[in-house]
C-alpha positions in Angstrom: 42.4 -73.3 -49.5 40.2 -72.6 -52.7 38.0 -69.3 -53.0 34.6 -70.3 -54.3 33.1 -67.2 -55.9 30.5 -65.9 -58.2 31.9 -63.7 -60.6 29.5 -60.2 -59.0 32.1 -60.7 -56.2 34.8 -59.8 -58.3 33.6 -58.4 -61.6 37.0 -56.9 -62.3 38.4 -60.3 -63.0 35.6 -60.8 -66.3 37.7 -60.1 -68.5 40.0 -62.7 -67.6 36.6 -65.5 -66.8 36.0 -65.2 -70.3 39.4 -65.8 -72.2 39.5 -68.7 -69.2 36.3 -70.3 -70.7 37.2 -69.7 -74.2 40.2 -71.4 -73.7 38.4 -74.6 -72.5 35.3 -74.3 -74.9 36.3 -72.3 -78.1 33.2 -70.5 -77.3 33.8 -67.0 -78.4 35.3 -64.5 -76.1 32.0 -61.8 -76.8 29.2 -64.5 -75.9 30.8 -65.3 -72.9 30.9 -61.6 -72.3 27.9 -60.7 -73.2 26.1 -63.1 -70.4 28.4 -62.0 -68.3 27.6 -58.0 -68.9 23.6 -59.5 -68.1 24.5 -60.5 -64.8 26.8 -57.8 -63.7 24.0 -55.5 -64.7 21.5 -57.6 -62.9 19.7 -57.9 -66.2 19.5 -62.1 -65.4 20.1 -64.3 -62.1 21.9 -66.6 -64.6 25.2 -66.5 -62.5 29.1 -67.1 -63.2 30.5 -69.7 -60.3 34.4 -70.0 -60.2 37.3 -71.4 -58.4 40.4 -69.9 -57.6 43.2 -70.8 -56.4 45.0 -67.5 -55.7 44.1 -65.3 -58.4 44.0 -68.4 -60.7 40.9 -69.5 -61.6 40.9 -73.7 -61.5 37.2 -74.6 -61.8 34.3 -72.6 -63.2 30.7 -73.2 -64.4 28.2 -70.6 -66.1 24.6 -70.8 -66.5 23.1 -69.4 -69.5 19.3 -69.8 -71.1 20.2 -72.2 -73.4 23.3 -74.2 -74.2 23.1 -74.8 -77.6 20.8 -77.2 -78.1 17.1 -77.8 -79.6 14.9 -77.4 -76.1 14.9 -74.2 -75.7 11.9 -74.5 -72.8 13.9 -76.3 -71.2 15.7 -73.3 -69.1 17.8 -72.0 -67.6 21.1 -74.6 -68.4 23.9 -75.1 -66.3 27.2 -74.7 -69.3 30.8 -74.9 -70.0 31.8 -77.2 -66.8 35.5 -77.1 -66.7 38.1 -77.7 -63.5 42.2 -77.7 -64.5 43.3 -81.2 -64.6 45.8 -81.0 -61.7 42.6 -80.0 -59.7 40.0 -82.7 -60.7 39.0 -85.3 -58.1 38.9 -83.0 -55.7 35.7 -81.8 -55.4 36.1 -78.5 -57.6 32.7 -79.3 -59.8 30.6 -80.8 -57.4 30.7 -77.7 -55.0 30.4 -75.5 -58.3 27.1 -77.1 -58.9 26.0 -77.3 -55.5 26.9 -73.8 -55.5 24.8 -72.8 -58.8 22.3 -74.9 -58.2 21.7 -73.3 -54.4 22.2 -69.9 -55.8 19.4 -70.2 -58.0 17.2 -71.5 -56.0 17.4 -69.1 -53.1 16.5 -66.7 -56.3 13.6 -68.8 -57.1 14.8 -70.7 -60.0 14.5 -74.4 -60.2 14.4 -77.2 -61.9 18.2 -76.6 -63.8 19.1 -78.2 -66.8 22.5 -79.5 -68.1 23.6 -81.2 -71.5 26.2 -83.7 -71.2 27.2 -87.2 -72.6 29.3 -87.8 -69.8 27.4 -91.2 -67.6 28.0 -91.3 -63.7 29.1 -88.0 -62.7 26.5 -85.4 -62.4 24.1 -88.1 -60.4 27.1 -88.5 -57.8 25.4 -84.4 -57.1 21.6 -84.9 -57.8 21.1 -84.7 -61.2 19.0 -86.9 -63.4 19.0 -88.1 -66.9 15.7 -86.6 -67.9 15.6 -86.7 -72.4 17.8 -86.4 -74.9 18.2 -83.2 -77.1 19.6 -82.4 -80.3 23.0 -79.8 -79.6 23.8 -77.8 -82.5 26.2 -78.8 -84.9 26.2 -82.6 -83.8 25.0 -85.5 -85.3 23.4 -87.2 -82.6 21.9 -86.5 -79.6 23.1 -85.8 -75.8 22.2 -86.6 -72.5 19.8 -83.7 -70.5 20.2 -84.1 -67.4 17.5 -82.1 -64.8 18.4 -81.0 -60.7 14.7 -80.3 -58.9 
C-alpha cells in the first residue's frame, strides 16, 4: 500500500524530495528547495505531492509559478512529473494530479497549467491541450496543456 502525501506532512523528508527531483530533472538541488522553503512557510499554496512506498519516494509532482517557459500568465504550473519505472502503469501519476489538482482547488486555485510534449496521457486525467509555448533553452515549442 502506497502513502500519497504532500510534502507539509512530512517536511523532515525535503531534503531528501529535493536530491529525489534533481535526480530525475537536473534541476538544481537550491530551486527545488527554495519552492519548497515557500510552502513549508506557507508563503505559496503551490504544493509538493509524493509517493512513497515505505520511506522511498516512487512518484512525485511539484507545482511551481512557472516551469520554464515563455507564458508566464499562464500560472500556477504543474512541474517535474516523475514515477520510478518499476512503478509506472500503476496509477502513481494520475492520483498525483488528481491529488494537486484537488488540493488547489479546495485553496481556490484553478485553472492549472502543465508543459509537456508527451500526446495521450494527461487527457486520460482531464487535461487539455490548450497552446503551445516556448520552454527555455529549446528550439521549438511544447505542448500546454490546461485542467479547469
Amino acid at each position: 500500500m502506497y502513502a500519497y502525501i504532500t510534502l507539509r506532512e512530512r517536511p523532515e523528508i525535503k531534503n531528501y524530495v529535493a536530491e529525489w527531483f534533481h535526480g530525475k530533472w537536473n534541476v538544481p538541488v537550491e530551486e527545488y528547495l527554495e519552492c519548497m522553503d515557500a510552502y513549508l512557510d506557507g508563503r505559496t499554496e503551490y504544493g509538493w505531492y509524493l509517493c512513497l512506498d515505505g520511506d522511498t519516494i516512487i512518484g512525485g509532482l511539484g507545482v511551481v509559478a512557472n516551469d520554464f517557459h515563455d507564458r508566464k500568465d499562464l500560472t500556477p504550473n504543474v512541474c517535474a512529473v516523475y514515477t520510478e519505472e518499476e512503478y509506472r502503469r500503476k496509477g502513481v501519476a494520475g492520483r498525483l494530479l488528481n491529488m494537486a489538482v484537488e488540493d488547489l482547488r479546495a485553496k481556490g486555485v484553478s485553472p492549472v497549467y502543465l508543459v509537456t510534449d508527451r500526446i495521450g496521457f494527461y487527457e486520460r486525467y482531464g487535461w487539455e491541450l490548450y497552446c503551445q509555448v516556448q520552454s527555455d533553452g529549446e528550439p521549438g515549442l511544447s505542448r500546454m496543456y490546461i485542467h479547469r
